[in-house]
VEXDO-628669 format. One record per atom (N, C-alpha, C): x, z, y; residue in one letter. Coordinates in steps of 0.1 Angstrom, whole numbers, plus 5000, padded with zeros to 4 digits. Atoms other than C-alpha are relative to their C-alpha. Layout:
N
XZYA;...
//
This chain:
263
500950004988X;500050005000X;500950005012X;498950034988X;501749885032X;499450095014X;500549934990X;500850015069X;498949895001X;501250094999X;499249685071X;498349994995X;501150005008X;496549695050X;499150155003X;500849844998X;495850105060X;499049975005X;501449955001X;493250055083X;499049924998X;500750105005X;491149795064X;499450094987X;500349945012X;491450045034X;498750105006X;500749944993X;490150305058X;498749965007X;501350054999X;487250115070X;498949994991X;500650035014X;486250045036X;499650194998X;500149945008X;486150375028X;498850105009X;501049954986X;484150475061X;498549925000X;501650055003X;481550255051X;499350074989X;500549925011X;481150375019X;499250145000X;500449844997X;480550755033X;498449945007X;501350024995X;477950585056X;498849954994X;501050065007X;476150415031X;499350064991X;500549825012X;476150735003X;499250075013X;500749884992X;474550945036X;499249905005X;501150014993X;472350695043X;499050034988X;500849985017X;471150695003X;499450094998X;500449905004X;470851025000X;498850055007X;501249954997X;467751125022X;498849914994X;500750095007X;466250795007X;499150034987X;500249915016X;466550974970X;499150105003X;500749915000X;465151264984X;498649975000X;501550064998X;462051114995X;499549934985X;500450005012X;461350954964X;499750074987X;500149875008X;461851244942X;498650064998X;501849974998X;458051364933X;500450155002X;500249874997X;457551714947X;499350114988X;500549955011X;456151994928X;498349984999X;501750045002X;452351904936X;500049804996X;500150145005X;453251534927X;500149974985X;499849975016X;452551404889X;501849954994X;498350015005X;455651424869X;499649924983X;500850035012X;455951284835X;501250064990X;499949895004X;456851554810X;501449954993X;498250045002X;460651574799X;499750124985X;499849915010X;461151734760X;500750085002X;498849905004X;462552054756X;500550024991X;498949995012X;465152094729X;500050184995X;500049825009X;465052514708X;500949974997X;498949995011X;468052554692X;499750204997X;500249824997X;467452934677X;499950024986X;499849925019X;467753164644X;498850055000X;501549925003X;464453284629X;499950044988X;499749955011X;464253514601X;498949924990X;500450095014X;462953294567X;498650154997X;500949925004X;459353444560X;499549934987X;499750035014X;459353254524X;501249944995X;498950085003X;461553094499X;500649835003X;499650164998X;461252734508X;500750005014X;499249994986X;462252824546X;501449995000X;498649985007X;465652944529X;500349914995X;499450155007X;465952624508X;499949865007X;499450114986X;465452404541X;501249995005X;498749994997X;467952554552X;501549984998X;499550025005X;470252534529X;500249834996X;499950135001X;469652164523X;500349945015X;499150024990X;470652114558X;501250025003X;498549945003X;473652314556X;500949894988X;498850095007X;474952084527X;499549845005X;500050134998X;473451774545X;501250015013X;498949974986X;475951884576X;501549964994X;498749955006X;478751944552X;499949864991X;499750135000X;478151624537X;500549865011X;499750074992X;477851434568X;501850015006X;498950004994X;481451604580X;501249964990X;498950055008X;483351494546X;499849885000X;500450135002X;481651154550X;501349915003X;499150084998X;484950974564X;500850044985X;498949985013X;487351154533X;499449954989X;501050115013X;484251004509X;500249885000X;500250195003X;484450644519X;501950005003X;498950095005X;488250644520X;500550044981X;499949995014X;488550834485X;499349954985X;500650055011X;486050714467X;499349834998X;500250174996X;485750314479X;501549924998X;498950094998X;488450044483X;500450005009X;499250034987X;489450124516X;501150114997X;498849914996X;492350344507X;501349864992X;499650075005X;493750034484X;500249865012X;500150124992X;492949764513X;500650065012X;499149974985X;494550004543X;501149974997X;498849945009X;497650054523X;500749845001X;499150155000X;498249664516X;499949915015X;500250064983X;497249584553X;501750055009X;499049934994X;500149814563X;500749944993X;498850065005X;502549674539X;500049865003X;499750144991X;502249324554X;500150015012X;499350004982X;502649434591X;501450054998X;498349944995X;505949654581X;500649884994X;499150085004X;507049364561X;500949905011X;500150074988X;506649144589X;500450005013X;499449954989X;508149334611X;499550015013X;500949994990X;505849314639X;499850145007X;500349904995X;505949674648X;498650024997X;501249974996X;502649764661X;498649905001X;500950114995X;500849424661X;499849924982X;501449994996X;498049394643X;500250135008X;500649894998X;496849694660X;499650144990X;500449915009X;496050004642X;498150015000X;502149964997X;492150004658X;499749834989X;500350205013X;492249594638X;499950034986X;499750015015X;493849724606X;498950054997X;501049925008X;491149994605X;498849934996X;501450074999X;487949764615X;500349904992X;499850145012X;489549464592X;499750084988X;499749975017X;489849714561X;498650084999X;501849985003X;486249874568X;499149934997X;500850085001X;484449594569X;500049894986X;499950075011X;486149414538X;499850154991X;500649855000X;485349804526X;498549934991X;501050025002X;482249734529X;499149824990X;499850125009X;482349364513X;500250004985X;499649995017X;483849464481X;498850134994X;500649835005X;481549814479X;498449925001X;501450065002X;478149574484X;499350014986X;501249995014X;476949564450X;499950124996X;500149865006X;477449924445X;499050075013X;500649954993X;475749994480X;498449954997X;501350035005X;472949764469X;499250104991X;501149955009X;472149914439X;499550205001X;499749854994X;472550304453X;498549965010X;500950034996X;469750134478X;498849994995X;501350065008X;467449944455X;499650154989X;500249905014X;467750284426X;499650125001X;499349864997X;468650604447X;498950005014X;500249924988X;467850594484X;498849975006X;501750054989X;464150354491X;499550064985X;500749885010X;462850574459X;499850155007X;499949824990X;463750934478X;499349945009X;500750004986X;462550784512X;498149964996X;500950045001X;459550674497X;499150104988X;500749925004X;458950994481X;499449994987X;500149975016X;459250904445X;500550074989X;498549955006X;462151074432X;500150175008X;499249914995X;463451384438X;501550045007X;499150054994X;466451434458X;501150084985X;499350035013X;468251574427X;500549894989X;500050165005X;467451244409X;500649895008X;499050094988X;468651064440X;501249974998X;498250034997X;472051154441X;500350024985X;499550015015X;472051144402X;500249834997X;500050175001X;471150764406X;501149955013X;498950034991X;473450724436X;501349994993X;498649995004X;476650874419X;500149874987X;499450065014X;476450654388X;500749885003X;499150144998X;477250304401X;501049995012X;498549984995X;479950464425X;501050064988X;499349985006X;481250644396X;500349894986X;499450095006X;481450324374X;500949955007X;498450064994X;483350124398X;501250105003X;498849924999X;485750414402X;500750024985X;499650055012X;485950394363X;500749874998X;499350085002X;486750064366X;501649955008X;499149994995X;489350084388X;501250124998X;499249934999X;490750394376X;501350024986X;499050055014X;494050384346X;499350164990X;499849895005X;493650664321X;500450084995X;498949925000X;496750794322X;499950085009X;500549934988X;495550904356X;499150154996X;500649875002X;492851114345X;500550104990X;499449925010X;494951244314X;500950085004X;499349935000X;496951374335X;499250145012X;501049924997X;494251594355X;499750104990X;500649915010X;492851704324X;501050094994X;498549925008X;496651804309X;500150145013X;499149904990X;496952024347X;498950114997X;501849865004X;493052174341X;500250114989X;499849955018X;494052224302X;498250024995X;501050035007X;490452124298X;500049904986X;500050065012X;489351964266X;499749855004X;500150164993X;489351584266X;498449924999X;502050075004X;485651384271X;500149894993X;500850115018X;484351194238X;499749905010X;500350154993X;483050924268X;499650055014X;499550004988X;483050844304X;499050115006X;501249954987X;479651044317X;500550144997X;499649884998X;481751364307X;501250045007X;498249984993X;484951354330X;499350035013X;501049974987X;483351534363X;500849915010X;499750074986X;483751384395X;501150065008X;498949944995X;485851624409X;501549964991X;499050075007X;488551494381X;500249855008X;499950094998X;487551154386X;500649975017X;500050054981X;487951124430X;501650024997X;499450025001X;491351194424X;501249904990X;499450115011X;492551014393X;499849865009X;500350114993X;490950694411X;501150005012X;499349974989X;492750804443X;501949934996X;498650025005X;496350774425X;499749894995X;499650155004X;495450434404X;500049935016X;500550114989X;494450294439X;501349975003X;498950054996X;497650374453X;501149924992X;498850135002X;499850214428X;499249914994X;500650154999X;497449914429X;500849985013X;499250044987X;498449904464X;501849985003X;498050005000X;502350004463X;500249844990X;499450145007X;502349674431X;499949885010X;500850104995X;500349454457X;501349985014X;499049964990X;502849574485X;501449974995X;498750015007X;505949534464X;500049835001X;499850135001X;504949164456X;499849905017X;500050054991X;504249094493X;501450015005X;499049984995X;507749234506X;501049884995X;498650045006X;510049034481X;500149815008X;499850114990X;509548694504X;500550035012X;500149974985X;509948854536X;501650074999X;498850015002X;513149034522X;500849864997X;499250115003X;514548714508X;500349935013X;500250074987X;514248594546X;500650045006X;498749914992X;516348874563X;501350014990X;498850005009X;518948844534X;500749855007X;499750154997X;519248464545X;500549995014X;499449994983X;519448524582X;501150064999X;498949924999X;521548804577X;501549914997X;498250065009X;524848564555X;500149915013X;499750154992X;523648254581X;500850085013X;499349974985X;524848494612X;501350104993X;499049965005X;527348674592X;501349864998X;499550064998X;528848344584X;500449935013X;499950004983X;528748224622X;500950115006X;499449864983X;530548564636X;499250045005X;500149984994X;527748654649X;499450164994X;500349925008X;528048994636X;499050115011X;500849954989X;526449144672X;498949994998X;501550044999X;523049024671X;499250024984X;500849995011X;520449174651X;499449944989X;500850105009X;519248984618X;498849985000X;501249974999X;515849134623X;499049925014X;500450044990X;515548984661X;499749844996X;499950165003X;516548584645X;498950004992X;500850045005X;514448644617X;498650004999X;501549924996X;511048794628X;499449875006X;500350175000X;510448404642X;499749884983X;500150085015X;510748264609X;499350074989X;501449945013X;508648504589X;498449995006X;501050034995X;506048474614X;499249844998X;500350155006X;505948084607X;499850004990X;499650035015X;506648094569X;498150054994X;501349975003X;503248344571X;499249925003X;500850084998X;501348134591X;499649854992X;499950155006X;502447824572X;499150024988X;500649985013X;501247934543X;499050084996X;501649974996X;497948104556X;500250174991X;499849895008X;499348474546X;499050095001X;501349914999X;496148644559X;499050004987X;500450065009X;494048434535X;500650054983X;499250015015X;496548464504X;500050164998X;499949884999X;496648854515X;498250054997X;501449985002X;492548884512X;499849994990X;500550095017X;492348664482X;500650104990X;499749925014X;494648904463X;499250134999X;500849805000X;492749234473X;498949994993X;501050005008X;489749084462X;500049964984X;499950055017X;490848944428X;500850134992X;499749835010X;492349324418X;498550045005X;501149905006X;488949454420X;499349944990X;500950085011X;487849204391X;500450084984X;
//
């Protein structure tokens, strides 16, 4: 801000005062008085009242774990979906790539929710069609609900999960082993799943790196043989992996494989 420009700013800003004080008696006048009709504004209770039967107490309660559901809802859809296997290989092609910071972290997340939600469709369908327009429609019981909800999240977690994974749960429990899948609880299962995902991810991540290495090995000998032992190999080559990806549509070839490991 120069001297020049001060009193132009200052005018500006002398207007503005004049124009808020002319507003303001304007507002007032409009405002309906207390003998003027008004039109009724809700009031909100928030307040404790002692339970005068048992169902009052089991409202309650079923609020309390709908709360405590709603606040583990994010640790649920990355533990027990495909977004902890689709963050994971999103991140191993930006570090490969060297790109620092670019995708974005707010991109990786909304790219790996939404294919999230892509791969998790037929399990959210039938959780819809079985579980949740039965409860809302007051056919089912909400026991029954989340008994028909969990089952076709806990197959796809079966199908995705090794059973070495859960063998080794059950070896840390020193529980006995289950004769078939509808006896391994859930609490076993969210973790076992959890661990196959990741080394789905780390194999998926491994096979992306070994191009991208092969590329800094190359730059590295071509500026080693030159002398030019000064200049970073990561500065020359970070141009040429960005091409090599592009050339060869590595977003695309990076989707295609996420989705062909959930088959």
């Amino acid at each position: 801000m120069t001297r020049r420009n001060l009193p132009w700013i200052l005018a500006g800003l002398a207007a503005l005062f004049v124009l808020f004080a002319a507003l303001v008696p304007a507002l007032a006048q409009t405002i309906p008085g207390p003998t003027a009709p008004t039109i009724p504004i809700p009031r909100v209770n928030i307040g404790i009242t002692p339970a005068t039967k048992p169902s009052d107490v089991a409202l309650s309660l079923q609020i309390l774990l709908l709360l405590t559901v709603l606040t583990l809802a994010p640790t649920l859809l990355v533990l027990t979906t495909s977004f902890t296997r689709i963050i994971v290989v999103l991140s191993f092609v930006r570090t490969a790539l060297g790109t620092q910071a670019n995708p974005p972290n707010q991109v990786l997340l909304g790219l790996a929710m939404f294919l999230t939600f892509f791969v998790m469709s037929p399990v959210i369908e039938d959780i819809n069609k079985n579980a949740l327009q039965p409860y809302l429609g007051a056919k089912i019981s909400q026991s029954v609900a989340i008994d028909r909800a969990q089952k076709p999240l806990r197959a796809f977690m079966f199908r995705q999960t090794r059973e070495k994974d859960i063998a080794v749960f059950y070896a840390m429990t020193k529980e006995p082993r289950p004769a078939k899948q509808d006896d391994v609880p859930t609490y076993l299962l969210i973790p076992a799943f959890t661990i196959s995902e990741l080394k789905t991810a780390f194999e998926i991540g491994f096979a992306i790196y070994i191009p991208f290495i092969v590329i800094d090995m190359v730059v590295a000998s071509v500026l080693l043989s030159m002398g030019m032992m000064m200049i970073p190999p990561v500065l020359i080559s970070l141009p040429f992996k960005i091409l090599i990806f592009l050339l060869v549509d590595g977003w695309n070839l990076t989707v295609s494989a996420l989705f062909s490991s959930f088959k």
